[in-house]
C-alpha positions, 0 to 999 in steps of 0.5 A, a space after each residue: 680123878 679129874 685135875 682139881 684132884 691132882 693138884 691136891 694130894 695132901 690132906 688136912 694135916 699134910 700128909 699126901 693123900 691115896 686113891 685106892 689103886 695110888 695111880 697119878 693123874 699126871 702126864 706120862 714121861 713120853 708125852 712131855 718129852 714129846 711135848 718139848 720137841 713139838 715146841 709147845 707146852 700143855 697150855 699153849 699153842 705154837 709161837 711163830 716170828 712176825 713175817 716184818 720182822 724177818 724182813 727186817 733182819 734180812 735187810 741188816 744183814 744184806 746191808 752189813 754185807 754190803 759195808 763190809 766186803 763190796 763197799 770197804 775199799 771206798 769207806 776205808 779211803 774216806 776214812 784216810 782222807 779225814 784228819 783231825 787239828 788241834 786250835 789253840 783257843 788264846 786266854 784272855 790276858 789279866 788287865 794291868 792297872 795303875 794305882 788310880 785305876 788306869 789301864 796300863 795294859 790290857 787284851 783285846 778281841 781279833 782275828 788270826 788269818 790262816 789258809 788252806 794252800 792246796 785249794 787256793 787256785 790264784 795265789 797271786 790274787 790273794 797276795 794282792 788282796 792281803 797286801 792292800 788290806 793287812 800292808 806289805 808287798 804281795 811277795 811277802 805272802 806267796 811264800 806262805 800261800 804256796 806251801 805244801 801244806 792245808 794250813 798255814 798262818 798268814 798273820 796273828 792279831 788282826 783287827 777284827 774289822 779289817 779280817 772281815 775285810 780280807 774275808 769278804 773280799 776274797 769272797 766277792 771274787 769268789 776265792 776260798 781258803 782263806 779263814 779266821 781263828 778267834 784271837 786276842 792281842 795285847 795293847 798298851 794304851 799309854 804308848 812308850 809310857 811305862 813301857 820298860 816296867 811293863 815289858 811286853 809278851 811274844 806272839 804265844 801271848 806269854 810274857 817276855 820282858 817287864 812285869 808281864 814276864 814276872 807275873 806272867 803265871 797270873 796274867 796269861 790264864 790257861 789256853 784254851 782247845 779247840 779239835 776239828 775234823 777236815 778233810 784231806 784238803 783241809 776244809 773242816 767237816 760239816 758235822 765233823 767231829 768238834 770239840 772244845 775246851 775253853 780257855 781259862 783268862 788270866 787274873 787281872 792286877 793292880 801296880 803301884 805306878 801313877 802313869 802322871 808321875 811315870 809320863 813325868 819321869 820319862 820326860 825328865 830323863 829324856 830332857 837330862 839326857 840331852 841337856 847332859 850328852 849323856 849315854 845312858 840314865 834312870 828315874 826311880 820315884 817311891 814312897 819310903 814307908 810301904 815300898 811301892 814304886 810310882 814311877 821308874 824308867 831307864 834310857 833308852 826307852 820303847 813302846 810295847 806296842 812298837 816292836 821296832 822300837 826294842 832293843 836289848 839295852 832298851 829292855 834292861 831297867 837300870 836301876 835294877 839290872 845295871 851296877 855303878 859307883 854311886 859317888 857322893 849319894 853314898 855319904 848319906 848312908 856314911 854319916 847313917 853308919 856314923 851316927 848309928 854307931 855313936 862315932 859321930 854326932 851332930 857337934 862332932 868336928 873334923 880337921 880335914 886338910 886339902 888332901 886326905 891319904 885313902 890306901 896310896 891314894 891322896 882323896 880331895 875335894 870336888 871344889 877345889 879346896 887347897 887348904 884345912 878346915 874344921 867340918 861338921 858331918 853336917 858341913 861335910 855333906 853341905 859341900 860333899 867333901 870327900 876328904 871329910 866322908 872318908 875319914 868319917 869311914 876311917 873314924 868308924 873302922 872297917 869292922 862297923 863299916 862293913 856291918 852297917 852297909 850290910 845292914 842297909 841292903 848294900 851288895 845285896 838283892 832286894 827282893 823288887 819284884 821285876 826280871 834281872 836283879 842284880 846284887 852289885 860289886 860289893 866287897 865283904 869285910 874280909 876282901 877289905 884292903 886298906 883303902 876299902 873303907 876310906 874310899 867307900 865312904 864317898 861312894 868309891 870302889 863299891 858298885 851296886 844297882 841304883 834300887 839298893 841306894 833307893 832303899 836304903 836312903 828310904 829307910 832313912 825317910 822311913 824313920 829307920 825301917 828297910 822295906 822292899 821296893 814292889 811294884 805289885 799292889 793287888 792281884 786278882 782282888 787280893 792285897 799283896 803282902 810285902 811284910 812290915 820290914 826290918 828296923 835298921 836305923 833309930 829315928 835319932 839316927 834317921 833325924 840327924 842325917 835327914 838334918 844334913 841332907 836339908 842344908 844341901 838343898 838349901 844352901 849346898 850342892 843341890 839348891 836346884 832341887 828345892 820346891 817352894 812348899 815342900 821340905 826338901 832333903 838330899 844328895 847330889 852324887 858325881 861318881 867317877 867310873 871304874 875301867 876294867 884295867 884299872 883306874 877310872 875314865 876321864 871326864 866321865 861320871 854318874 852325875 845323881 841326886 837323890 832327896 825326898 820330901 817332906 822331910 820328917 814326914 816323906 811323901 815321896 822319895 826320887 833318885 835321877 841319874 845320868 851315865 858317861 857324863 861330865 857334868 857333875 850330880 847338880 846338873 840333875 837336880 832341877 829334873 829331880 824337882 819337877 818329877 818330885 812336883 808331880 808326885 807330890 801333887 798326885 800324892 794331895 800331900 798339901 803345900 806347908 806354906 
C-alpha cells in the first residue's frame, strides 16, 4: 500500500477500510522512538544553533561574570557615593488687587544661591565675592561657606540679575560650588501703604500677618519638586536621575481697598498722631450698604517689604484686635435703642440737671455746665451731654438696653475677614449692676474693637440693615458672597438718629467734619480709659469721631480715633473730613451744591 493508501483508510460511508492481510503502512514504535532520540523527525533534518550567536551568549555570560564577582567592589562603592535631594519648586503666589485694578501685591521670578562647601577651595574669595555683589561683610557668609556639608543656602530671593552676577564672577575666577534654584518673592508695589492689612509671608512663602495669612490657603497654591541625583560631593549628575513635579501657582484676589483712599488714611492718622501726642491710632473707612472696606490702618505702621520696620504692635489692625471704651460715639446707638423701642421720640424732652447719679457716681457734662436744662435727643447729641445719654439709658431700662446693643453686634465678633478678631468687654444682661446701663449710654464701662461701632453705626447709614465688614471681593474670578445681612433697625429709627448726628456736624461737637457739598452726619467721641485697678487715667482719652455721608444716602462712612490723649474727640474731626473727601471723590459720588 503506498502512503496515499495509509492516509486514507475509511471508505465512503466512514467505516475503516481493510487490506486482505489488515497490516498498516505506518512506522513501526522502535523506529519513532529512535527517531526522537536522533533529534529529527520524518520530515526533516537536524536543527543546529547559528556559530554568531554562540558568540553572542558567550560574551553575556563573560560580562556578567565580570559585573558580578571581579567588578562588584567598585560598582557597589559607586552606587554608595550617589545621593539623591529633594528642591522645593516655590509656587507662584496669587496677586492681590485693589477694587480699581491695582497691584497691591504681587511675585516675582529670582533666584536662591546655595553652595556646595566641600568643593569650594577658597572660601574667602567667595565671601568677598558675595559681600560685594549681595551686601554684608564677607564674615557674615564663612559660616555658611565652611559647613560640613554639600549643600547649603547662601541667600533666598535673589534679583535674578545680580545672581547671575554672582555666578559669572566666581566663574571668571574659575571658582565652583556656588549655584542658583529658581525662586519667587513677593513685592509690595505701594510700600508702607496698605501694609498692616495686607500683612506679609515668611521665607517659606506662606502667609504670616494680614490677608496674606487669611487667604493664604488660595494665595500660596502648591509647591512644586524637584529629585536629583549628585554625587558624593554633591554635583548633580550628568544623566542622573531627575525628576519633577511642578508647582501648582496660587489663585489671584480682588480686595476692597481703594490704595488713594488707604494712601489718604495713613496720612491722616500719621498728621493726627503728631498733632495729638498720642500713643496710638486707627483709620476705618467703608461703605455701609455691602460692608467692604476702602481704607484701614493702625499706628504704628510698616512696610512689608521692610522687615526692619515690623513689630509686634506694628502688626496688630486695632480696629479689629484692640478693645477701648468708646466714650461719647456710643450715644448714637443709645438714641438708635431709644427710638427702636418707642422710648424716645424726635419731641421727647429731658430735664437734665448738672450732675446726674449713675450707680454711686455723679455723671456730668464735658462742657462744664453747672445748671438744668430741658434737651431733646437731638439736643443732647448736638452737645454730647453725657448726663442727658444716660438717662435716655436709664429711660430704656436694663432689659431693652441690653437687647438692642446686642442687636447691633456689640460685644460680639463680626465675622471681618482679617486674622485676631477680638469680641470686646461687654457685660451681659444679667452682670448688669446698677450703674451698667447709665454709664454705658455714653460709651462707659463697656469696651469693644473699633470694627463693631463701625458696623453698627453702618446699620444706621444702612437704613437699618447690620452686614459684615469684608475685605474679599473676588477670588479667583469668583464673586465672594457675604450675605444681605440682618435688619435690626426701621428706617424711621435710621432717620431720626441720622437727623441728630447732622446738627453735630453742623452746629456741635463736630463742625470740623463738614465738607462743602457733602451732607455730613456724626459723632465725635472723648472716651476716658479703664485702669486695671480701677478708675480711670487721668488726661488721658480715646478722642474719635465717626460720620458718614450723605446722609439719607451714605456713600461713605469713616471713623478716626487717636489713644492716650488729651485732647478730646474734636481734635480728629478735620482728618476725619479729608480721608472722607478722598473717598467720596474715588467713589464719583457727585457734589449736591
Amino acid at each position: 500500500m503506498n502512503s496515499r493508501d495509509s492516509r486514507n483508510t475509511r471508505g465512503r460511508n466512514g467505516r475503516p477500510r481493510t487490506t486482505g492481510n489488515c497490516a498498516r503502512s505506518t512506522s513501526s514504535y522502535d523506529e519513532e522512538r529512535a527517531a526522537r532520540r536522533g533529534g529529527g523527525s520524518s520530515r526533516g533534518g537536524s536543527f543546529k544553533i547559528p556559530p554568531a550567536l554562540l558568540v553572542l551568549f558567550g560574551i553575556v555570560i563573560l560580562r556578567l561574570a565580570w559585573l558580578q564577582v571581579i567588578d562588584a567592589g567598585r560598582l557597589s562603592a559607586k552606587a554608595d557615593a550617589l545621593t539623591t535631594s529633594n528642591v522645593t519648586i516655590q509656587a507662584k503666589r496669587g496677586t492681590i488687587y485693589d477694587r480699581n485694578g491695582n497691584v497691591l501685591a504681587t511675585s516675582v521670578e529670582c533666584r536662591t544661591l546655595y553652595c556646595n562647601p566641600s568643593i569650594i577651595e577658597d572660601k574667602n574669595a567667595v565671601a568677598s565675592v558675595l559681600a560685594d555683589k549681595l551686601g554684608g561683610d564677607a564674615s557674615d557668609y564663612l559660616s555658611t561657606l565652611s559647613q560640613n556639608t554639600t549643600f547649603a543656602y547662601l541667600k533666598r530671593q535673589v534679583d535674578t540679575d545680580v545672581a547671575a552676577d554672582v555666578v559669572n564672577t566666581l566663574a571668571s575666577d574659575q571658582i565652583s560650588g556656588v549655584y542658583t534654584l529658581a525662586d519667587v518673592k513677593r513685592v509690595y508695589p505701594y510700600g508702607e501703604t496698605g501694609g498692616q492689612v495686607l500683612g506679609f509671608i515668611g521665607t517659606d512663602g506662606h502667609g504670616l500677618s494680614g490677608l496674606e495669612l487669611q487667604y493664604d490657603d488660595i494665595l500660596s497654591g502648591t509647591d512644586g519638586e524637584m529629585l536629583m541625583e549628585r554625587g558624593r560631593d554633591g554635583t548633580p549628575v550628568a544623566g542622573g536621575v531627575s525628576e519633577t513635579h511642578e508647582a501648582t501657582d496660587g489663585t489671584d484676589i480682588i480686595v476692597s481697598l481703594d490704595v488713594n483712599v488707604q494712601r489718604v488714611a495713613e496720612e491722616q492718622l500719621t498728621q493726627a498722631m503728631s498733632d495729638t501726642e498720642a500713643k496710638s491710632g486707627n483709620v476705618v473707612v467703608t461703605v455701609p450698604d455691602t460692608g467692604e472696606i476702602l481704607a484701614a490702618c493702625s499706628w504704628p505702621m510698616f512696610d512689608p517689604s521692610d522687615p526692619s520696620t515690623v513689630t509686634n504692635e506694628a502688626l496688630k489692625l486695632m480696629s479689629v484686635s484692640d478693645s477701648y471704651e468708646p466714650g461719647s460715639t456710643f450715644k448714637s446707638l443709645t438714641m438708635a435703642i431709644g427710638y427702636e423701642t418707642g422710648t424716645i421720640n424726635k419731641n421727647s424732652t429731658f430735664t437734665v440737671p448738672a450732675k446726674v447719679m449713675v450707680g454711686d457716681d455723679g455723671v456730668t457734662d464735658d462742657d462744664g455746665r453747672d445748671y438744668t436744662m430741658d434737651m431733646t435727643p437731638t439736643e443732647i447729641m448736638r452737645r454730647s451731654s453725657n448726663a442727658g445719654a444716660a438717662m435716655v439709658g436709664m429711660a430704656i431700662g436694663a432689659d431693652k438696653f441690653s437687647e438692642g446693643i446686642s442687636s447691633l453686634g456689640i460685644g460680639q465678633t463680626t465675622g471681618i475677614d482679617f486674622p485676631g478678631e477680638s469680641a470686646g468687654i461687654v457685660p451681659s444682661r444679667d452682670e448688669y449692676t446698677g450703674a451698667t446701663v447709665g454709664a454705658a449710654a455714653f460709651g462707659q464701662g463697656v469696651a469693644f474693637p473699633s470694627i463693631q461701632l463701625v458696623r453698627a453705626v453702618g446699620a444706621i447709614a444702612n437704613k437699618g440693615t447690620l452686614v459684615t465688614p469684608h475685605f474679599l471681593v473676588q477670588k479667583g474670578g469668583e464673586k465672594a458672597d457675604w450675605g444681605e445681612g440682618a435688619r435690626v433697625l426701621s428706617e424711621q429709627t435710621c432717620e431720626n438718629v441720622i437727623g441728630d448726628m447732622r446738627e453735630v456736624v453742623l452746629d456741635g461737637t463736630g463742625v470740623k467734619a463738614q465738607l462743602e457739598g457733602y451732607d455730613v452726619v456724626g459723632k465725635t467721641g472723648t472716651g476716658q480709659q479703664a485702669l486695671d485697678t480701677g478708675g480711670y487715667l487721668d488726661n488721658s482719652f480715646l478722642s474719635s469721631f465717626i460720620g458718614f455721608a450723605n446722609g439719607e444716602d451714605a456713600a461713605a462712612l469713616c471713623y478716626v480715633s487717636v489713644y492716650g490723649t488729651s485732647y478730646h474727640g474734636s481734635a480728629v474731626a478735620q482728618n476725619f473730613s479729608a480721608i472722607m473727601n478722598e473717598a467720596l471723590t474715588d467713589l464719583n459720588v457727585p457734589k449736591q451744591n
